[in-house]
VOBA-1610 file (N, C-alpha, C; in pm, whole numbers, padded with zeros to 5 digits, always signed):
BEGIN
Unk-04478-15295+06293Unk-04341-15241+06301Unk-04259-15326+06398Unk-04138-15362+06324Unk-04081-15463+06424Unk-04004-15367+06523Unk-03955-15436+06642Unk-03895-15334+06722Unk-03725-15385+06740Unk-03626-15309+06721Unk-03523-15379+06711Unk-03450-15433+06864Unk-03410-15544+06871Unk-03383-15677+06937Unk-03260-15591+07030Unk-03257-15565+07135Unk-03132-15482+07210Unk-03073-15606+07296Unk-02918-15584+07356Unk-02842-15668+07407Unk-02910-15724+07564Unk-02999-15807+07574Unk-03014-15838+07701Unk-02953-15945+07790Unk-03005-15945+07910Unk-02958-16087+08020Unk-03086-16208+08043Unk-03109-16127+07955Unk-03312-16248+07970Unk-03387-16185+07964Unk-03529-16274+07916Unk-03653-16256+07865Unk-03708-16138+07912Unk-03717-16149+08010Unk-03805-16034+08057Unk-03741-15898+08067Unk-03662-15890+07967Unk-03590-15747+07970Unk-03687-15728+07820Unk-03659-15835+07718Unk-03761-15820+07634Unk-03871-15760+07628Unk-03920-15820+07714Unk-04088-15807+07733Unk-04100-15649+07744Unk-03996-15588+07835Unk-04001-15481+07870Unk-03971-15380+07773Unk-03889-15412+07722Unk-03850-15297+07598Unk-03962-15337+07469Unk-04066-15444+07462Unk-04190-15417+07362Unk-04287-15321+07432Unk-04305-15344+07571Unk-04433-15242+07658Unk-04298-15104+07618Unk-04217-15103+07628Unk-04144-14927+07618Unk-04184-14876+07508Unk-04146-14971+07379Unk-04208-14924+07251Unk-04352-14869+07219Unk-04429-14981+07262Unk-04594-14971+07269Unk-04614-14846+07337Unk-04531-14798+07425Unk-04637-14687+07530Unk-04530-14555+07500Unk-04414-14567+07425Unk-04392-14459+07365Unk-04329-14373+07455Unk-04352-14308+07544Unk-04274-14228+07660Unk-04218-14342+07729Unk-04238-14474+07749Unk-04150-14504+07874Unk-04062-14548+07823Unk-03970-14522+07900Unk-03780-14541+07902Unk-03764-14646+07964Unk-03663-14737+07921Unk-03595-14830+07983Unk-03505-14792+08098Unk-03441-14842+08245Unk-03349-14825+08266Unk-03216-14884+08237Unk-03084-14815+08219Unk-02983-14913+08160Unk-02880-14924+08240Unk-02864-15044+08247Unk-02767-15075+08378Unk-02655-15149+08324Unk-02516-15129+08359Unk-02363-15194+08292Unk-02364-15256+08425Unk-02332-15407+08467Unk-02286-15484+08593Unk-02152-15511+08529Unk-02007-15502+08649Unk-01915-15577+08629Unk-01878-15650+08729Unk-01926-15820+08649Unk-01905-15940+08752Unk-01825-15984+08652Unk-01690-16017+08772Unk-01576-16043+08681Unk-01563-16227+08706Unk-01676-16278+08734Unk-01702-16446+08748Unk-01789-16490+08630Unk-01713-16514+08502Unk-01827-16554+08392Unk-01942-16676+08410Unk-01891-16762+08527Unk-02026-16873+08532Unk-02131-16827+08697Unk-02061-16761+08774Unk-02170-16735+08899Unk-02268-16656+08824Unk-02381-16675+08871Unk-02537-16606+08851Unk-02557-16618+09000Unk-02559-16485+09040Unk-02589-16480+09182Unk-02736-16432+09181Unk-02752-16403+09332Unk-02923-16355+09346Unk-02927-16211+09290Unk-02836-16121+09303Unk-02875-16008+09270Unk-02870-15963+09098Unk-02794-16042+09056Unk-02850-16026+08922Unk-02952-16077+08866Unk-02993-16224+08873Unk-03138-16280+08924Unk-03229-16194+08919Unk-03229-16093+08992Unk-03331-15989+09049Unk-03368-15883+08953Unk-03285-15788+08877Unk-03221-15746+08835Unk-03281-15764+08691Unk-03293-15924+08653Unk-03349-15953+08539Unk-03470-15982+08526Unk-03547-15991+08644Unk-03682-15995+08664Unk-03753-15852+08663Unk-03708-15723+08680Unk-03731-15625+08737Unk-03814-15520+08538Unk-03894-15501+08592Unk-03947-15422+08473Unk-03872-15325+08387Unk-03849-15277+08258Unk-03835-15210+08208Unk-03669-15186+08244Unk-03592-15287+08268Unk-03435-15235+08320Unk-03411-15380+08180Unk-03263-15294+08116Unk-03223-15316+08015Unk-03060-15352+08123Unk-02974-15485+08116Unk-02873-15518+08122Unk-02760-15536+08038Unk-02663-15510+08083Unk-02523-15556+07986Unk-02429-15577+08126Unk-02393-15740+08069Unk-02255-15780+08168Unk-02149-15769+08099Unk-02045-15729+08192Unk-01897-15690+08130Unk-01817-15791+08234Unk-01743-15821+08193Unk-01640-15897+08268Unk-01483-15862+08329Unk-01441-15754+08302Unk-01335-15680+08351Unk-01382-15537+08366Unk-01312-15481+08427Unk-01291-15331+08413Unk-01259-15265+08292Unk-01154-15320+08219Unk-01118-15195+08088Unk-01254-15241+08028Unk-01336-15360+07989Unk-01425-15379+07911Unk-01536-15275+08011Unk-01511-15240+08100Unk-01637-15191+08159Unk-01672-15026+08115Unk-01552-14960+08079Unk-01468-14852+08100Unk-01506-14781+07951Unk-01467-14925+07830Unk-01471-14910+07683Unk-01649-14887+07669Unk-01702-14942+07790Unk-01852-14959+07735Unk-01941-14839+07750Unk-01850-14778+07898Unk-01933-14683+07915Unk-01892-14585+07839Unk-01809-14541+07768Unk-01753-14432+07654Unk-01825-14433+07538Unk-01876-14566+07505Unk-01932-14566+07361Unk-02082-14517+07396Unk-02156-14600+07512Unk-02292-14580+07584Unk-02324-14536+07674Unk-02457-14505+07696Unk-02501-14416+07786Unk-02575-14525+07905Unk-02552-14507+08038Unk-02610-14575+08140Unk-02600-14550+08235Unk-02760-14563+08318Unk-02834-14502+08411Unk-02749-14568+08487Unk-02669-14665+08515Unk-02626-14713+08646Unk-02521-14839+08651Unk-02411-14786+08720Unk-02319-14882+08710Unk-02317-14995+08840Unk-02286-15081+08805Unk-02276-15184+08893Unk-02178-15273+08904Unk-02092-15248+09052Unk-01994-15363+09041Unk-02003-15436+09134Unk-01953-15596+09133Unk-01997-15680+09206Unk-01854-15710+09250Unk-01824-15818+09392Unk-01694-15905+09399Unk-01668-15843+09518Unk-01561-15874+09570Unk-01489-15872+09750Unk-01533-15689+09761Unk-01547-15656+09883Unk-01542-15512+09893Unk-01455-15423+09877Unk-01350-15442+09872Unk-01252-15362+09867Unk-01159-15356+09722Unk-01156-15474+09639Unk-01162-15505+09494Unk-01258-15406+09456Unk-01388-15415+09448Unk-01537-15332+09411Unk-01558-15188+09431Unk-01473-15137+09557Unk-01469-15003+09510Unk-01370-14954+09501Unk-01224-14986+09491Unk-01131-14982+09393Unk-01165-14979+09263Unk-01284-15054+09194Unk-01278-15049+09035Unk-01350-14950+09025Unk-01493-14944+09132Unk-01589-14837+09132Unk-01522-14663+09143Unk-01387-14656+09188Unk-01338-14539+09198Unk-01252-14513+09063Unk-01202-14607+09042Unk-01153-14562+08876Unk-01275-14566+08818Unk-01364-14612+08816Unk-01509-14575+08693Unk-01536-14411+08782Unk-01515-14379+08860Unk-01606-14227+08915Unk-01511-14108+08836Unk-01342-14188+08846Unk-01253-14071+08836Unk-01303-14013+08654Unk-01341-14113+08604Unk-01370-14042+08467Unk-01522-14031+08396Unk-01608-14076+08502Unk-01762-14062+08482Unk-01783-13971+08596Unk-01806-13837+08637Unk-01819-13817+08721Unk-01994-13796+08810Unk-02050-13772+08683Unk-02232-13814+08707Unk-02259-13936+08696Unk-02184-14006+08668Unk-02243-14178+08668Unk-02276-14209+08817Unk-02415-14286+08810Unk-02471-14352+08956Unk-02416-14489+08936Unk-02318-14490+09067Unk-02278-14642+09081Unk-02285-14659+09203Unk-02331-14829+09157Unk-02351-14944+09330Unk-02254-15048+09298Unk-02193-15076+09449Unk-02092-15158+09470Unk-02186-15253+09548Unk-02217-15451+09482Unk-02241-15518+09575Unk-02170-15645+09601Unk-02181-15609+09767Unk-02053-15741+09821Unk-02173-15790+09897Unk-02031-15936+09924Unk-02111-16021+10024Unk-02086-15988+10148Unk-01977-15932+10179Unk-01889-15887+10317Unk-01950-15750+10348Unk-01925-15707+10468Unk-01938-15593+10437Unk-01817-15490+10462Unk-01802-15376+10388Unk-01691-15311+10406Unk-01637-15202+10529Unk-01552-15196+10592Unk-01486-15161+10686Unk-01488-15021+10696Unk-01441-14950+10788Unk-01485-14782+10811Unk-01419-14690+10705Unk-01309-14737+10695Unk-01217-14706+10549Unk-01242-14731+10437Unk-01282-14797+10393Unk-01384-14835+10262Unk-01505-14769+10266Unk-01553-14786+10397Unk-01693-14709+10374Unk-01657-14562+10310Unk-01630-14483+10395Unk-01569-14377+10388Unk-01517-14330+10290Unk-01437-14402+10220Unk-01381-14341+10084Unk-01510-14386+09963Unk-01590-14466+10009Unk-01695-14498+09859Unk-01768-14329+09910Unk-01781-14310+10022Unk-01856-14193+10061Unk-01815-14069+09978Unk-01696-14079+09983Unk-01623-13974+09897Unk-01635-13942+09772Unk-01621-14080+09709Unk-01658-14107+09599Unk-01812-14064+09536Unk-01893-14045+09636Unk-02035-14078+09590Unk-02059-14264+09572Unk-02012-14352+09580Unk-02078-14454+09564Unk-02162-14560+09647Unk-02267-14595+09611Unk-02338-14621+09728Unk-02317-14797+09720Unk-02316-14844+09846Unk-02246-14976+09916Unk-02413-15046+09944Unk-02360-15172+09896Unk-02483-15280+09926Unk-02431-15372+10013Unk-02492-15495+10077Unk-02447-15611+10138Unk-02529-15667+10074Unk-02472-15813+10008Unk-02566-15909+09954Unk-02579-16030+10022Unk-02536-16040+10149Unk-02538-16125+10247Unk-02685-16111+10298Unk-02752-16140+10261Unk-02897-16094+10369Unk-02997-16234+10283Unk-03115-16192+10361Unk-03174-16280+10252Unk-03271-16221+10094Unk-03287-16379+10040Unk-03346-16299+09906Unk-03439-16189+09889Unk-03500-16218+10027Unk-03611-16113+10041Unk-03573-15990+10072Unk-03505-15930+10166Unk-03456-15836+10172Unk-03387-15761+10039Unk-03311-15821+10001Unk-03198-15807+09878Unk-03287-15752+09781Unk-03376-15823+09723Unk-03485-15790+09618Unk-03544-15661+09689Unk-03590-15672+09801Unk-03643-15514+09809Unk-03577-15381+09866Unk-03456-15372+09812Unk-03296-15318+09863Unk-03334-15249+09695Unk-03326-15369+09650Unk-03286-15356+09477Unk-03326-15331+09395Unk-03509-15347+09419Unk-03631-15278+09361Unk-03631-15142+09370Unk-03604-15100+09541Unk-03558-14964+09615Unk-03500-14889+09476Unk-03387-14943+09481Unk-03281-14840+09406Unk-03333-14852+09261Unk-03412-14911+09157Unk-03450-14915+09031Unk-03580-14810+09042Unk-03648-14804+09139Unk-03754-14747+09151Unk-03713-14580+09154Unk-03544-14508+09220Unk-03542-14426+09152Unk-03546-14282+09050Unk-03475-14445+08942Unk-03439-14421+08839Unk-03572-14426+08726Unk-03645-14472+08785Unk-03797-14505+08742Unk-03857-14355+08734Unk-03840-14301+08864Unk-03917-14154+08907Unk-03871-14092+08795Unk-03682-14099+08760Unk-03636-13954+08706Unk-03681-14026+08531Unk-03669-14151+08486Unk-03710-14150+08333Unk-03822-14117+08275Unk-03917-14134+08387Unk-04068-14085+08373Unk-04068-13934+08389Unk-03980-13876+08419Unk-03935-13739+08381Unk-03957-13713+08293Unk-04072-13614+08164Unk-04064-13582+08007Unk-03955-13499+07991Unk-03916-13531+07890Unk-03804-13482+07829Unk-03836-13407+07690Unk-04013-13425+07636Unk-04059-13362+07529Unk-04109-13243+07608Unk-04195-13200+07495Unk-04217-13034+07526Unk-04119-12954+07481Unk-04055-12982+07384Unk-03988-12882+07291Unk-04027-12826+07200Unk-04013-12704+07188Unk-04115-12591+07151Unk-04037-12647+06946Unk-04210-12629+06871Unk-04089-12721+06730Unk-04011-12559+06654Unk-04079-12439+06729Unk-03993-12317+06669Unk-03818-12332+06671Unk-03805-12388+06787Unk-03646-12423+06770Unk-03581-12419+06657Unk-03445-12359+06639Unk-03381-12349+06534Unk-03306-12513+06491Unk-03311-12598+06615Unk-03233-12688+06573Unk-03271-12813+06700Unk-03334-12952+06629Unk-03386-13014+06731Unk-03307-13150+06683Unk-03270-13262+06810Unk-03249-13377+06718Unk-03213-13466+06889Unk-03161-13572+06826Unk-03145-13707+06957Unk-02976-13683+06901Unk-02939-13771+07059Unk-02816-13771+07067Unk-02787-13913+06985Unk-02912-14006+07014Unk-02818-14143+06963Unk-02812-14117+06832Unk-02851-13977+06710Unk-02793-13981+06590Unk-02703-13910+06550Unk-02684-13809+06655Unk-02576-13725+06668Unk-02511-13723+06732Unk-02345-13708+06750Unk-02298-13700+06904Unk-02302-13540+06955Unk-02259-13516+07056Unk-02268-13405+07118Unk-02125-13311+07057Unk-02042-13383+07088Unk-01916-13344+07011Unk-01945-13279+06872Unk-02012-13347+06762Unk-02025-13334+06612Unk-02142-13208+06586Unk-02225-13234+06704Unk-02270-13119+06718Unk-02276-12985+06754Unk-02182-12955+06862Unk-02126-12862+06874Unk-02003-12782+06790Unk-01937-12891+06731Unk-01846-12881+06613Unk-01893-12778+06484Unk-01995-12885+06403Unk-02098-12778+06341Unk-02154-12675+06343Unk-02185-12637+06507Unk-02230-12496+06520Unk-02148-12389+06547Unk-02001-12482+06556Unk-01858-12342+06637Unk-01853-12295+06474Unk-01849-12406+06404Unk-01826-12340+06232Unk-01935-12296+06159Unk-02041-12264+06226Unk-02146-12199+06173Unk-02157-12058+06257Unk-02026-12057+06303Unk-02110-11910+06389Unk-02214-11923+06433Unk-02280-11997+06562Unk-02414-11974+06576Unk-02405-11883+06772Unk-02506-11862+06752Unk-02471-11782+06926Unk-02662-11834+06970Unk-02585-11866+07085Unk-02787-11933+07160Unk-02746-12044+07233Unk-02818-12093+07288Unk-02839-12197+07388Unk-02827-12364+07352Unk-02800-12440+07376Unk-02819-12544+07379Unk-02859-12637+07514Unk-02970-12720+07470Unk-02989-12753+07563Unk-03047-12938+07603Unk-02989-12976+07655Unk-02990-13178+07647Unk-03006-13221+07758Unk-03088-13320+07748Unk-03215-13392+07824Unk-03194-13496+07788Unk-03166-13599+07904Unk-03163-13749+07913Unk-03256-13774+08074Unk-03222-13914+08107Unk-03305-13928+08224Unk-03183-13895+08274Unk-03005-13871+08276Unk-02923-13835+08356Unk-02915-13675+08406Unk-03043-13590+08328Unk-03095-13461+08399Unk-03082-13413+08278Unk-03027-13246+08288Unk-03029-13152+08180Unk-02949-13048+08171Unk-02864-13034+08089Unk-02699-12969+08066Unk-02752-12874+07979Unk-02687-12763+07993Unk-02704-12656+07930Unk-02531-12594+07848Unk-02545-12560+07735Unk-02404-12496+07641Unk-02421-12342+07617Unk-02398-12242+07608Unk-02408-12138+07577Unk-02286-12077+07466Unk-02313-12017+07368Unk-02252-12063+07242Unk-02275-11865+07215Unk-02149-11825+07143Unk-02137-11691+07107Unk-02041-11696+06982Unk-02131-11665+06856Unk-02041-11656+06753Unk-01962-11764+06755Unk-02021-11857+06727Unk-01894-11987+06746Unk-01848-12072+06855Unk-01855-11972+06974Unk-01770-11992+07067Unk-01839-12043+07168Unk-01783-12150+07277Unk-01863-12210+07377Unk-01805-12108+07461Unk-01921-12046+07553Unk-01867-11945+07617Unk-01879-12007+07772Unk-02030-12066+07787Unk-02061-12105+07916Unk-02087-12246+07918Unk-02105-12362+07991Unk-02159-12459+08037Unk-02175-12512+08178Unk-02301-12560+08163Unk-02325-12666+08298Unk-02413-12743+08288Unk-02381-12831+08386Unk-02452-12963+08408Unk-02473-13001+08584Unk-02566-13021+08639Unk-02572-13047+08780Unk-02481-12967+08859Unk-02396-12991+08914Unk-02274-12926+09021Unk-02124-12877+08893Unk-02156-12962+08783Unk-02024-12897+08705Unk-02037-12784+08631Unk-01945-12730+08574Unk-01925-12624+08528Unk-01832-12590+08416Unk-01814-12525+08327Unk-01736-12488+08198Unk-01699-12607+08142Unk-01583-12634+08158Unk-01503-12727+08066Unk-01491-12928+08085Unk-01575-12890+08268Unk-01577-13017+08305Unk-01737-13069+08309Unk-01812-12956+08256Unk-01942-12969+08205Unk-01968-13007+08071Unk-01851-12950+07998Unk-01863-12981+07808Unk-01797-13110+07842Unk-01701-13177+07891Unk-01638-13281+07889Unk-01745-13393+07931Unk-01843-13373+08023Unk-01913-13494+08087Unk-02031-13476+07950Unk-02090-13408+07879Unk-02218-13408+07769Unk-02106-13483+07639Unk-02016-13475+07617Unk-01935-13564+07555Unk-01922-13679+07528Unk-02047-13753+07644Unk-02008-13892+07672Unk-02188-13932+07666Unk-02238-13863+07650Unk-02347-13896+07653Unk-02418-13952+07530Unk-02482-14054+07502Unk-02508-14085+07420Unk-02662-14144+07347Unk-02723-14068+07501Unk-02916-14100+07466Unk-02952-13983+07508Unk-03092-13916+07447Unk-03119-13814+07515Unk-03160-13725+07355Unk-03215-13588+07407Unk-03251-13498+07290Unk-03215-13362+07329Unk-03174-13322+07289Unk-03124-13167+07264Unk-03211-13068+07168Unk-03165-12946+07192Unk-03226-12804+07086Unk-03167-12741+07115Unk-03153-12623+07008Unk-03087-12492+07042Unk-03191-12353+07016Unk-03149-12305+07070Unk-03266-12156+07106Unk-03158-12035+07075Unk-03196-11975+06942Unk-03154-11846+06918Unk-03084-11753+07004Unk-02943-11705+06996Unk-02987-11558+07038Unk-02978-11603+07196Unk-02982-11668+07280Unk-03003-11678+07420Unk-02855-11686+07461Unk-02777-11512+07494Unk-02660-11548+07574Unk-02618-11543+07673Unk-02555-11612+07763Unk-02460-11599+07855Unk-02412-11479+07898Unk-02444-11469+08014Unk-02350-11291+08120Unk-02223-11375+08144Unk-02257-11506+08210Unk-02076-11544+08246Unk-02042-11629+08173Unk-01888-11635+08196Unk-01801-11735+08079Unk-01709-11793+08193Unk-01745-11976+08169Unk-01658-12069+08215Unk-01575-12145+08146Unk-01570-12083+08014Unk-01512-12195+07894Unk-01420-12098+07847Unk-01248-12126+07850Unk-01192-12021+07824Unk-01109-12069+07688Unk-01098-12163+07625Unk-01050-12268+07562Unk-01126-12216+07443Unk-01060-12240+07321Unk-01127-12272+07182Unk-01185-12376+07173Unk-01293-12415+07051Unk-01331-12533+07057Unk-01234-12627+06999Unk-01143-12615+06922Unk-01020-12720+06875Unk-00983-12745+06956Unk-00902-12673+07111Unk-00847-12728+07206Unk-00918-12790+07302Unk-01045-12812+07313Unk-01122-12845+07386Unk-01156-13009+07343Unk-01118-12989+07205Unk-01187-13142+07134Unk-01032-13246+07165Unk-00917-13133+07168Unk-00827-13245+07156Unk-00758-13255+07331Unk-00839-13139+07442Unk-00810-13201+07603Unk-00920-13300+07578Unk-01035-13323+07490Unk-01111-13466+07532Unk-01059-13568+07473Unk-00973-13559+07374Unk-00952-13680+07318Unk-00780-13739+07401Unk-00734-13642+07496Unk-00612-13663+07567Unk-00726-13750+07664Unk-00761-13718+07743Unk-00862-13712+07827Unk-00906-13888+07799Unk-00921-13919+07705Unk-00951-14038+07662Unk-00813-14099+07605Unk-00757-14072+07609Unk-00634-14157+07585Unk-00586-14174+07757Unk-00601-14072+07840Unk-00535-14136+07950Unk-00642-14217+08051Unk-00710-14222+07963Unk-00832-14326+08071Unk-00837-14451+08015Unk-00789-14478+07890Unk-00756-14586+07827Unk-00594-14667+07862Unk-00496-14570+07878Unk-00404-14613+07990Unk-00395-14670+08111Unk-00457-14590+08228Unk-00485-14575+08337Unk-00596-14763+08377Unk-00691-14767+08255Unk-00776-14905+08266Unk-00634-15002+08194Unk-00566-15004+08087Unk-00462-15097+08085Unk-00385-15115+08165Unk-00336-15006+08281Unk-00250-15047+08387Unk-00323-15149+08484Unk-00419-15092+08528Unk-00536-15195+08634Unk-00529-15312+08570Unk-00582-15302+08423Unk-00599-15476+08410Unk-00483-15594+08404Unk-00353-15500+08420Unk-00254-15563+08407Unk-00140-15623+08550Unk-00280-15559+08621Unk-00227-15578+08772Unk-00248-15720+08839
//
């Protein structure tokens, strides 16, 4: 069985996604870098491509970074370039990913004000000023993880389920769609290595959701975007509280506003 050929940065990302295939549970990690220098190959990407079982894609601007993460799903964003450029872009990627894990790496390091607001942000700050040795085991650090949570099973779904399937053949959207017009009432429930979101569904209706720290509508909005992972739904399992006060039509078209102004918002930046 051949295994199909995915977008890499070098060989040994290869290698890694045939041992993923072969051993069946293990997951790749997937990482988006935006180095907006198409000929530097610095050390930390170097690293990066040596590193087991981590799957790369370079983007070269922000809106391309922005378009990529909407279509795909990834364990970890990465932006590279001056510090204060880097989490400027890193804060427009948070304002509309809000579970996305992102690292900002500079050569400088950034100032109490920068620090501080990536803090805010959630984004965590590297220095790539050090030496290779250090750097590499900074960088192994942080892949290792993402390692812990993919080795996370995500099987063990009971096959009584009324309704089982992967996200990369379904979207989450199309799926929930289907079940508001099927009247269905029960649980839903989706599993990636980015954790596990729960929908609660009544006669149609999304009544409850969450995901990590979010909740109702900014919980259906972030499983929206997700695009690896497996889901089921479980009969009959409802909700005491309701965070979703919205129909599902209006809900599909605050996400698709929602995506029109994040597609703005990245044309203004790149035009700066």
């Amino acid at each position: 069985m051949r295994v199909p050929e995915q977008p890499r940065a070098g060989r040994a990302g290869q290698d890694s996604c045939s041992r993923s295939a072969q051993l069946g549970t293990a997951l790749e990690t997937r990482l988006l870098i935006l180095n907006p220098d198409p000929v530097f190959q610095d050390a930390a990407l170097a690293i990066f491509d040596i590193i087991p079982s981590v799957e790369l894609r370079i983007v070269r601007s922000l809106s391309e970074a922005i378009c990529t993460l909407m279509r795909e799903a990834f364990d970890l964003f990465v932006v590279e370039g001056e510090a204060a450029v880097a989490i400027e872009q890193a804060t427009h990627a948070r304002q509309h990913f809000p579970s996305l894990e992102i690292l900002c790496l500079s050569a400088s390091k950034p100032g109490t004000a920068l620090t501080a607001e990536a803090d805010v942000q959630n984004i965590e700050l590297m220095e790539t000023n050090v030496s290779h040795w250090r750097l590499q085991r900074r960088l192994r650090n942080v892949m290792a993880e993402f390692e812990v949570k993919s080795g996370t099973p995500v099987e063990g779904i009971d096959p009584c389920h009324s309704l089982i399937g992967n996200l990369n053949q379904f979207s989450a959207a199309d799926i929930l769609q289907m079940s508001c017009l099927g009247q269905r009432s029960g649980r839903f429930t989706f599993k990636s290595s980015r954790g596990t979101s729960e929908i609660y569904m009544h006669h149609g209706v999304i009544r409850h959701a969450v995901y990590d720290s979010l909740e109702g509508e900014e919980a259906v909005a972030e499983i929206f975007r997700w695009r690896q992972g497996r889901f089921y739904f479980e009969e009959q399992i409802i909700s005491q509280i309701q965070t979703v006060q919205r129909p599902w039509n209006q809900l599909l078209i605050a996400n698709l506003q929602r995506l029109d102004e994040t597609m703005e918002t990245v044309a203004n930046f790149s035009q700066r």
